[in-house]
C-alpha positions, 0 to 999 in steps of 0.5 A: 179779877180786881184788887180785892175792897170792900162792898156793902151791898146788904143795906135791906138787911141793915145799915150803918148808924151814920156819924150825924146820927151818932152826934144827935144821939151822944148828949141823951147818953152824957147829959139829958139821961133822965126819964120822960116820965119824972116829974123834975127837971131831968125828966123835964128835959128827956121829955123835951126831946121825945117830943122834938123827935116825935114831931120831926118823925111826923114831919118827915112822914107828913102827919101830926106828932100825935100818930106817931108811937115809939117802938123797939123795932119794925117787928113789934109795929107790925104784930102791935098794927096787927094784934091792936087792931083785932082787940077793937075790930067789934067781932070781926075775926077776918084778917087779908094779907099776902103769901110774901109778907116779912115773917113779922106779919106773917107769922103774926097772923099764923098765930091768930089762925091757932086763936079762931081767927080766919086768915086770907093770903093774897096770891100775887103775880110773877112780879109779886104785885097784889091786885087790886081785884084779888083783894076785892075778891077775898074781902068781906063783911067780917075782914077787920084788917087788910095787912100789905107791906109797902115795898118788899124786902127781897124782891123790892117790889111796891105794891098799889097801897093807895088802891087797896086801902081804898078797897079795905075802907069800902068794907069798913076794914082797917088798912095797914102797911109794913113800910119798913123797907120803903120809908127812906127809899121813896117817898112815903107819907101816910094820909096819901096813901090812905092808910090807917096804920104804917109801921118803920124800923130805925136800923134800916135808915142809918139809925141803930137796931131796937128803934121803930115807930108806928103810926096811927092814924088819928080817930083809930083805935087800936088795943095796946100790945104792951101794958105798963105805965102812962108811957106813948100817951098809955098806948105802950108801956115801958120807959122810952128809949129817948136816945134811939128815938132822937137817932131815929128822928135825924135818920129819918130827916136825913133820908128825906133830905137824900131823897133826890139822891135816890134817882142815882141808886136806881141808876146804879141797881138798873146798871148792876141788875143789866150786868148780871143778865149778862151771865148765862141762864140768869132771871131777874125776880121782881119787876124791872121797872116798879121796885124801890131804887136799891133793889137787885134780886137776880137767881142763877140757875145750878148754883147755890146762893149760900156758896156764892155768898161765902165767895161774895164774902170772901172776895169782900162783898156783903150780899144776901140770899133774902131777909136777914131775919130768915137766914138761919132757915135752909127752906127756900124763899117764901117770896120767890117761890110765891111768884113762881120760882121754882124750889130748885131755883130759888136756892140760886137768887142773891139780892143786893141792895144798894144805898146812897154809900154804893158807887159806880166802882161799887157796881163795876167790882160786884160785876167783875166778881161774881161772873167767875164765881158763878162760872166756878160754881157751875163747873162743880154742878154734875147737871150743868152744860158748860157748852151750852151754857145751860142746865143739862135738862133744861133749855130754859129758866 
């Protein structure tokens, strides 16, 4: 094994707040430290800036300042998108999404089930993709909203939003997408795709945690889920946080910027995902070819995922069994096993996510260390072949 460095390959869990972020942040912490909301000439100031970052936001997403809202983060978009859009869905109590969605989403819509409504989850395929037929199937008269995230965020898999919107809007439902992962990955621009409702997270975009936005698209009404003052033009109550939001504008001018930069990403995700199937008795979980550019999410069988992380660590590897946000939870993957992964499989998958920070000796150190890792964890595994580099009880994945 190589000289022990550090890799962070864990960049959809979070990221780094980048040094340029930092400086267009420093002066609302040193000089324009005023509220929005006052009526002089600090507040004056603040407000100036909320609205600059506001219209850089809209810029980076191809829309109008005035459907963009600040937020505190990925998850209070998605239950506001969700909550608000039920306050004005004129009695319709019917809610579409998938079985993979991030648990903002689909706990969200667990506790409207506890409230009457009726809540339909989407199977997808061995790849995670939900199609289009699948939804036209489950929608009716009564669906008041179609909820399904833009890209995944264990598997990385990008979903046709253009065509599901397009089913949503046929049946008069709203079309909301979680973007979070994908906004800063590929592409995304809202009106293209349809949508009535996307939602991002600063932290994922070099910006820091407790800034997000959701867009609405204009002429839809939506309730509040926050209630205060005049705040957001008196969609969501609460002083704004004028610093985070001015990092979250320049993250997000920075991630369009370095968008071309993407095509070398995936080059270095297809070189690792490539590597890793190198390693006997090993499976890809998502689609190879339609998956956002960073994303690697490879299972091993007979081994566990938290052990191999440990080891990752150790050797000074930063990776993930899955979503952050469910790490404390021992249960397997809801997404891995909603596209057919086994339950004593799932345990085994590790997602790497690579950025523009990772580089080829990245890629070439992950490689050279897991495989030993992998081998070391199955000698200890009593259903493990070594000769036959399989499970004893099984031929195959």
């Amino acid at each position: 094994m190589s000289e022990k460095r550090f890799v962070y390959a864990d960049h959809a869990a979070t990221t780094p707040v980048s040094q340029e972020v930092l400086e267009a942040m420093m002066p609302c912490f040193t000089e324009v430290w005023g509220n929005p909301s006052s009526q002089h000439s600090k507040g004056a100031e603040a407000k100036n800036l909320l609205e600059k970052a506001r219209a850089s936001v809209a810029r980076s997403l191809a829309c109008s300042p005035k459907e963009i809202f600040f937020t505190s983060c990925g998850s209070e978009s998605d239950n506001w998108a969700i909550r608000g859009a039920l306050k004005k869905a004129n009695g319709r109590k019917h809610i579409i999404t998938t079985k993979i969605e991030h648990h903002a989403v689909l706990h969200a819509c667990a506790s409207l089930e506890r409230e009457g409504y009726r809540v339909t989850y989407l199977d997808v395929d061995g790849e995670g993709f939900v199609h289009p037929e699948t939804l036209r199937a489950a929608i009716d008269d009564d669906t008041a909203l179609v909820a399904v995230m833009m890209a995944n965020n264990e598997i990385g898999t990008i979903q046709p939003i253009r065509e599901l919107a397009e089913i949503a809007h046929e049946k008069g439902a709203l079309m909301f997408t979680d973007a979070v992962q994908a906004v800063g990955s590929i592409p995304v621009y809202p009106e293209e795709l349809g949508v009535d409702l996307l939602s991002l997270s600063g932290h994922k975009l070099h910006a820091p945690k407790g800034i997000g936005a959701l867009y609405i698209r204009r002429g839809v009404s939506i309730g509040n889920l926050i209630d205060g003052g005049g705040q957001e033009r008196r969609r969501r109550g609460g002083t704004e946080n004028v610093a985070y939001a001015v990092g979250l504008a320049r993250a997000l001018e920075i991630a369009v910027e370095r968008l071309p930069d993407m095509e070398r990403v995936a080059r270095l995700r297809d070189r690792l995902i490539d590597g890793l199937l190198e390693i006997p008795a090993s499976r890809l979980n998502g689609s190879r070819m339609n998956r956002l550019p960073g994303n690697c999410n490879v299972g091993f069988e007979c081994i566990e995922g938290e052990s191999t992380l440990m080891l990752l660590d150790m050797a000074g590897i930063c990776a993930s069994t899955g979503s952050a946000c469910s790490s404390d939870s021992l249960e397997p993957s809801h997404v891995l096993l909603s596209i057919g992964v086994p339950h004593e499989k799932a345990h085994g998958s590790i997602r790497f996510s690579l950025s523009h920070d990772n580089t080829e000796d990245d890629v070439n150190y992950i490689l050279q260390t897991i495989s030993p890792i992998v081998e070391r964890l199955r000698a200890m595994s009593p259903i493990w072949d070594s000769q036959k580099n399989r499970a004893v009880d099984s031929a195959n994945m």
